[in-house]
N, C-alpha and C positions, 0 to 999 in steps of 0.2 A: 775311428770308432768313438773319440773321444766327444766329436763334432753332432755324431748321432745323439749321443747320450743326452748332450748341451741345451741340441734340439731340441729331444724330448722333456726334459725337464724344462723347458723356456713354457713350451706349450702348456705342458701341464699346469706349469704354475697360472698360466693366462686363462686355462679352463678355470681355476680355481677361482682367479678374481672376477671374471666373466660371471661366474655362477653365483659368487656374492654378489655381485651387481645386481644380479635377475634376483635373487631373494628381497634385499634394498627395493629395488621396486615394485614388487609384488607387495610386498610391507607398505610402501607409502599409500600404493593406488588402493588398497584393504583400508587404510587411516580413511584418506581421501571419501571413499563409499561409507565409510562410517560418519563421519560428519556428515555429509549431504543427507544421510538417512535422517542423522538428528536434526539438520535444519530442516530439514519436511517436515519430520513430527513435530516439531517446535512451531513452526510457520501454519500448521493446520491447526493447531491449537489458539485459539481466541485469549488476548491476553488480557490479565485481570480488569483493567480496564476498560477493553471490549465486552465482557461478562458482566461486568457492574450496569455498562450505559445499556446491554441490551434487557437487563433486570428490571430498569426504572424506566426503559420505553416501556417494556411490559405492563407495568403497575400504571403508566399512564395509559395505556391504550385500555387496559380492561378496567380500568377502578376509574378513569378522567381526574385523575391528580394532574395539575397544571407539570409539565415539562419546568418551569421555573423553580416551583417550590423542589421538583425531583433534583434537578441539577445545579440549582442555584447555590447549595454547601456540597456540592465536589469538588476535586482536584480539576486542574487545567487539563491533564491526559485524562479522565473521564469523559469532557464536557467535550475532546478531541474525537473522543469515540463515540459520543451519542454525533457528534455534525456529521462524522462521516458515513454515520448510518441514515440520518435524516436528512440531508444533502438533497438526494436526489428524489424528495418533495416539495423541493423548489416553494418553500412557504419561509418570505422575507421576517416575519416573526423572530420563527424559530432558529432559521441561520442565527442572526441577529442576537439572541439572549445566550448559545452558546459561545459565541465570537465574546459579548459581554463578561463570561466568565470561565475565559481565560482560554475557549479553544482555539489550536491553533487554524489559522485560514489557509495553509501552506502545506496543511497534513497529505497525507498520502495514505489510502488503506493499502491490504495487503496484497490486492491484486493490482496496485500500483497506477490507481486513479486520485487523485485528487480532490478538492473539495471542489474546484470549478467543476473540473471534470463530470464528477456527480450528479455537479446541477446541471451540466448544458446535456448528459444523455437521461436524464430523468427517468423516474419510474416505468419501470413495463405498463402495469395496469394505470400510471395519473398521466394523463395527456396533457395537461398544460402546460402551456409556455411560460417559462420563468418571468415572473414582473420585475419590471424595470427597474421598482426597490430593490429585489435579491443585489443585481449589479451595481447599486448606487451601495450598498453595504458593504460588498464586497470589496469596492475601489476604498471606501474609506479605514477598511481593513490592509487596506495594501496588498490584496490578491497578486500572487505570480499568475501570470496571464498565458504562460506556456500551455497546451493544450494535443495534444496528440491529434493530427494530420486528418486519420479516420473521425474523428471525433465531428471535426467541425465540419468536413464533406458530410456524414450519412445524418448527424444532426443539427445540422443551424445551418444547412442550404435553404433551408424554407423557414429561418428563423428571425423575428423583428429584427427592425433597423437599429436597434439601440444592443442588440447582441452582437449583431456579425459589426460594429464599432467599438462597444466594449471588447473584443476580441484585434479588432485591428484587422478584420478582413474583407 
């Protein structure tokens, strides 16, 4: 009988720690979904620096305040987020006078293109092909030249010789 008891109570205590277990991870994987919720909310939020550079496109676009005078006294992460939004106007200028003050060429937005990137899938609505200044800037900026796969199949199969070189392909 004594053996039965032994049993039982082995088990039971095994339910017990079992079922702490299962609470422990229902607790972590609840943690878990809470973070992820806040880095969504977090990551869909435009950060102050994205809200500043899209303020002063604005005030350039509707008033024609030069881009220089708007960016020329920001911060480095400002002038990061006015490139990564004007990137993919592929206008060697403009690269150019953010790169001058202080953005970085290496950035990444938030859907995890880059500033090449940018340039070489270029605007929906502006069809031209980036000039050969953008890439002489860029190289003198010291661009990472990494480039996603799709990128340079669907856009710079049919893109000048001095792209699919500046790229290496």
């Amino acid at each position: 009988m004594d053996s039965y008891l032994d049993k039982k109570d082995q088990m039971t205590a095994e339910i017990v720690k079992l079922n702490k277990q299962a609470r422990e991870l229902v607790e972590r994987r609840e943690a878990l979904l809470v973070e992820e919720a806040v880095r969504m909310a977090e990551a869909a939020q435009p950060s102050a620096a994205e809200q500043i550079a899209q303020a002063l496109i604005n005030v350039h676009t509707e008033h024609d305040v030069s881009l220089e005078t708007l960016f020329g006294v920001q911060s480095a992460e400002v002038n990061t987020a006015g490139l990564l939004q004007l990137a993919e106007y592929r206008d060697a200028e403009t690269i150019e006078m953010f790169l001058k003050n202080g953005a970085d060429v290496n950035a990444v937005n938030k859907e995890g293109f880059s500033v090449l990137e940018n340039i070489l899938m270029g605007h929906s609505y502006y069809a031209s092909e980036p000039g050969e200044e953008v890439f002489e800037i860029l190289a003198n900026y010291n661009v990472g030249r990494g480039v996603e796969r799709w990128i340079i199949e669907e856009r710079c199969a049919e893109a000048p010789k001095y792209v699919r070189d500046f790229l290496g392909v």
